[in-house]
N, C-alpha and C positions, 0 to 999 in steps of 0.2 A: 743768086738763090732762085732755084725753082717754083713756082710757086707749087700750091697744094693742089691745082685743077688742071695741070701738065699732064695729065692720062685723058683729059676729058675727050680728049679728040682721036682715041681710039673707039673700036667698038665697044657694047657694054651690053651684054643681055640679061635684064631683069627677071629671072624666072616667080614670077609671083601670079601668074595665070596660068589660062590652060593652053592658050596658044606659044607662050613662051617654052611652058613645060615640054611642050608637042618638040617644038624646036629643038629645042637641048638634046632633046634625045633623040629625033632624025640626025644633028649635024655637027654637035659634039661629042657624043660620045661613041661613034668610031673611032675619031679623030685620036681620042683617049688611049683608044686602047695601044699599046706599044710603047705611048709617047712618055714623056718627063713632063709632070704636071704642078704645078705653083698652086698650093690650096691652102684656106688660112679660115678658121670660124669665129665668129663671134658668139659667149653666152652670154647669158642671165645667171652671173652668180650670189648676185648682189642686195636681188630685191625678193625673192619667190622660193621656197625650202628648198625645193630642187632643182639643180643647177638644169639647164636646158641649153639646147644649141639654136641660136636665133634667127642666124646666117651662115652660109656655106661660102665661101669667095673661091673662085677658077678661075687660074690664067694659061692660057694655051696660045703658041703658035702668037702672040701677039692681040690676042681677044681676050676677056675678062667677061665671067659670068658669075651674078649673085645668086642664088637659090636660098627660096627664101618659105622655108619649113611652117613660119607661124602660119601665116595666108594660106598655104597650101596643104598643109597639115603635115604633120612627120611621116607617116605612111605613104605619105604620096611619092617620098623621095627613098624610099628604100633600097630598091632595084639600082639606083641612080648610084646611090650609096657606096653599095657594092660594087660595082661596073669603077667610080672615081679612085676606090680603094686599092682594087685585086686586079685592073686589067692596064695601070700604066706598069711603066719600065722603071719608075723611082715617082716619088710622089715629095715634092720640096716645101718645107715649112720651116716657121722661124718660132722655135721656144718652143716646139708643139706637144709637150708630153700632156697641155691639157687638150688638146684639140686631138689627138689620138684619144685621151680617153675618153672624153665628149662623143667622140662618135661612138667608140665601141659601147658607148652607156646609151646612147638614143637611136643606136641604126646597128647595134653589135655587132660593127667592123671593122677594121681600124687599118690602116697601109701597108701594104704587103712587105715596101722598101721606102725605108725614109732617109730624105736628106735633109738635114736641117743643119739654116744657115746660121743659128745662133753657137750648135755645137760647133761646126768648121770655124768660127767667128774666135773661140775660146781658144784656138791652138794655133793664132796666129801674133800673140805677143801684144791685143790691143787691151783697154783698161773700160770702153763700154760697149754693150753685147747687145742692148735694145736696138730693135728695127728701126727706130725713127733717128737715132743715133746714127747707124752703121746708111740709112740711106743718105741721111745728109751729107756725112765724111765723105760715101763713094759718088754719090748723084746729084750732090747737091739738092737732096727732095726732102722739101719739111713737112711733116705729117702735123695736123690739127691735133696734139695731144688733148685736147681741151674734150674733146668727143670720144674719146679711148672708153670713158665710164659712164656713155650713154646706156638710159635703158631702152634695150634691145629689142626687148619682147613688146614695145609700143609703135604700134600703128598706126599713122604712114609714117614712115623713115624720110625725114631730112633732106635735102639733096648734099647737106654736109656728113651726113650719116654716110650716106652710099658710097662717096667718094674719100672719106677716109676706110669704109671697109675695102674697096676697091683698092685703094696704095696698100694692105696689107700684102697681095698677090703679084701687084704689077711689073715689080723690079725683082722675085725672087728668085728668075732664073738667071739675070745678069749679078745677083749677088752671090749666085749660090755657084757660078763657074770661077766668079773671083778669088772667091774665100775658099773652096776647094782646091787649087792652084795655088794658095799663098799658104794653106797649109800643109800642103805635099811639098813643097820647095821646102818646109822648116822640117819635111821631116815626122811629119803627122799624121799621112794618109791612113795607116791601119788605127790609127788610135778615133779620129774622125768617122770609120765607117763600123768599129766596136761600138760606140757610143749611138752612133743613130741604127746602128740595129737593134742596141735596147730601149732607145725609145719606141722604135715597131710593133714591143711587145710590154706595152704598158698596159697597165688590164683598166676594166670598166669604172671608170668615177661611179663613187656609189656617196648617197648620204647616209652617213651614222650619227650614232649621238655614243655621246662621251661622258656618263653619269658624272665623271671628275673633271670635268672641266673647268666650272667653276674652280679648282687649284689656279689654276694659272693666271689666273686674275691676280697682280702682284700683291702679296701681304696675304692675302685669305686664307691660305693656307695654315696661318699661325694664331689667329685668332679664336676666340672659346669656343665651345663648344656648341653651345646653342647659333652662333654666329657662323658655325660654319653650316648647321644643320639647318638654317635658315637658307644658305647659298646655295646647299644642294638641292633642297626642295625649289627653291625657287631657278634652281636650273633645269630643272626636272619638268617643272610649268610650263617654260615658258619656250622649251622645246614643245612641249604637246601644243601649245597655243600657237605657235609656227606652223606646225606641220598643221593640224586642222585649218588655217585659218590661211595656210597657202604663202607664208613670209616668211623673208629669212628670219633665223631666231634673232639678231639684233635687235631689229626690227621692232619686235615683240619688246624686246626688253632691252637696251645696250646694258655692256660690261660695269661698266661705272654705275648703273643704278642697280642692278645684283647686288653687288660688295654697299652702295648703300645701303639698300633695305636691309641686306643680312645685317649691317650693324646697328643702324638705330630702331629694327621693328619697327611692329605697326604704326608706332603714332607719327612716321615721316610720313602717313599716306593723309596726314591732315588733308581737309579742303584747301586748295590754292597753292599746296608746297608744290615746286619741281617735277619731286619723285610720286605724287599723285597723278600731276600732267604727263608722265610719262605713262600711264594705264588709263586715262580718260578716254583717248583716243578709241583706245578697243572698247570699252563699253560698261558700265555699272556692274556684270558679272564678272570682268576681269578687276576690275579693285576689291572688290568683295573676298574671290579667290585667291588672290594673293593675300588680302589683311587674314582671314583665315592661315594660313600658311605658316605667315609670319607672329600669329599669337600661339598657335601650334605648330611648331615644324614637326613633321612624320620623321621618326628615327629610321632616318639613311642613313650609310656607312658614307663615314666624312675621310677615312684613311683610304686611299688609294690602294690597291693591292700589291705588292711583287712582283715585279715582274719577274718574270724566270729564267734570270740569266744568271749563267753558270757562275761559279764560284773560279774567281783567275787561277790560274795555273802555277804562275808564278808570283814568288814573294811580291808585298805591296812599294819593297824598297826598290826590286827588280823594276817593278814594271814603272815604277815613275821616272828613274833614272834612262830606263827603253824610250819611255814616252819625251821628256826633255830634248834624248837625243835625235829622235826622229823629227820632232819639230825642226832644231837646229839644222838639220840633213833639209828639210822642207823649203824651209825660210832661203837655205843657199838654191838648192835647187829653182824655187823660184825665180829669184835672181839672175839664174843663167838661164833659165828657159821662157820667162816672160810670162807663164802662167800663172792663175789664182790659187792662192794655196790650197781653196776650198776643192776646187776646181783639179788639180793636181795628186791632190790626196787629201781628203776631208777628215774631220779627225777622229769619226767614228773608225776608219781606216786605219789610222795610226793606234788606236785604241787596239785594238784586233791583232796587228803587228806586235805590238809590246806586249799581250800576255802568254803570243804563241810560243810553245817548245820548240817549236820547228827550226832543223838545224840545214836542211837543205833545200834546191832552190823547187824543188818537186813536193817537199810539204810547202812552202810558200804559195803555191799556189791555189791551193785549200782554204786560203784566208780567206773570210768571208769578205763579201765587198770589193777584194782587189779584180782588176781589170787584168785583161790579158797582156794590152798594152801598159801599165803601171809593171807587170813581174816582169817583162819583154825587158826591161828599161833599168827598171831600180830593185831587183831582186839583191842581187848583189851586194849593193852598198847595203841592204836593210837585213841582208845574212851578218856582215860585218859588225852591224851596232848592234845586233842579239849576241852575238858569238863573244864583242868587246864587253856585254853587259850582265853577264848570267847569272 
């Protein structure tokens, strides 16, 4: 086994100055422009409302460079931004629909052509798709998962820090010739470069808030009335107290003490109970605001609304009998092709298949969600199970 400091002995340029910054930009990003570029970021999604990129990682030509936004400010790497985006030849990343949106949310850029090793990784028949996985199996390189959930945005970074951001970039142009090559041999090639052309066009991570969120806190949903209107107000809080106060809304308040307080009101915020110690921290106004809350909840709307999907097409007997068969059609197909079912045809997809009318393979392709490569492939059989199931 490799160990985790096997890159140490390449070069490594810390952009966290002004003379490194100077650097970067005399004598890589020429280099960049044309070339196939290994880039991977790290956020802050963890601790602070809004998600932020903390780190930048580049590996080129067998150099590895960090850029590092918090120090030097975001602004500073703009240009930089733009230029690592728009002027190589493919730009290579592992999982990266958040690292495409992270930039386009903090530098509104995003890659012009992506290759990513996690999508090639999925159409070659293996069962795990993580970096730290797929480096060990090919390189025998163990990555510090222990540091994966560092926070980011603190200053000075680790020398364990750097160099597990560093193995994000190091090996992803000998992973990404592998795994493109083993999944053109099974037969994958246009389905792999569908797939990472829509990651290219992932749009901007934005934060919202979801007045019904508190639903999905298991049970809450069923509970009385006041109990719920207790959750929504206090879901309602304790986003505003997040966002002012600059933390994720957890933070502010975890899930488990929401659904508490909504059910036992105010008198859990005794002195020295738990669900008090959980609002000490922020300060005398926020217990106050909350016990307020909770011996009045403000009439929110506790029902979700509608969503405004269409009414099926087809009978309710149709489409469950579509839907059965389709899984069954999935499950086999999996089996011969080595893929994840999710992965393959997720079941929103199959959902969409089974209430269509569509009788040929040119309406088929209207489906919402289906892939070019999915009707290339299995139009056919998924005409047959409509046609066998009307």
């Amino acid at each position: 086994m490799r160990d985790t400091l096997s890159s140490s002995d390449r070069p490594l340029l810390l952009v966290d100055n002004d003379a490194a910054f100077d650097e970067f930009a005399r004598h890589w990003l020429p280099r960049i422009d044309g070339a196939v570029v290994a880039l991977d970021t790290e956020e802050d999604r963890t601790w602070h409302y809004h998600p932020r990129v903390a780190l930048v990682q580049v590996t080129i030509e067998g150099e590895d460079a960090i850029l590092d936004p918090v120090v030097l400010g975001q602004q500073r790497f703009d240009a930089v931004m733009e230029a690592l985006c728009l002027t190589p030849s493919g730009v290579i990343l592992h999982g990266g629909r958040n690292d495409v949106a992270g930039l386009r949310r903090d530098w509104g850029v995003g890659p012009a052509r992506v290759l990513d090793t996690q999508v090639a990784a999925r159409f070659t028949g293996r069962e795990r798709f993580g970096l730290s996985a797929l480096l060990e199996e090919e390189f025998q390189v163990e990555m510090d998962k222990a540091t994966r959930r560092s926070e980011w945005l603190h200053r000075p970074l680790t020398p364990r820090q750097l160099e597990y951001a560093r193995l994000d970039t190091v090996w992803l142009h000998e992973l990404w010739a592998l795994l493109e090559d083993q999944a053109a041999e099974s037969g994958w090639a246009d389905a792999v470069e569908e797939e990472c052309t829509l990651l290219a066009g992932v749009a901007a991570d934005e934060t919202t808030f979801d007045p019904f969120g508190w639903t999905r806190i298991k049970g809450m949903g069923q509970r009385s009335v006041t109990e719920r209107q207790r959750a929504a107000a206090l879901w309602a809080w304790r986003d505003g107290w997040a966002r002012q106060h600059d933390m994720h809304p957890v933070r502010a308040l975890p899930n488990w003490a929401v659904e508490q307080l909504a059910i036992r009101g105010p008198g859990a915020l005794r002195p020295g109970s738990g669900l008090r110690g959980q609002l000490d921290n922020h300060g005398p106004d926020a217990v106050e605001q909350v016990r307020l809350l909770l011996a009045e909840p403000p009439d929110l709307p506790v029902t979700p609304p509608r969503n405004g999907s269409r009414k099926p097409s087809v009978p309710s007997d149709t489409f469950n009998a579509r839907y059965a068969a389709l899984t069954a059609w999935r499950d086999e197909t999996c089996r011969e092709t080595g893929l994840e079912p999710g992965w393959l045809a997720p079941r929103a997809l199959l959902e969409s298949i089974a209430r269509t009318t569509a009788t040929r393979a040119e309406a088929i392709a209207s489906i919402e969600g289906a892939r070019r490569w999915q009707i290339a492939r299995y139009s056919d059989p998924w005409l047959d199970i409509l046609q066998s199931v009307s």
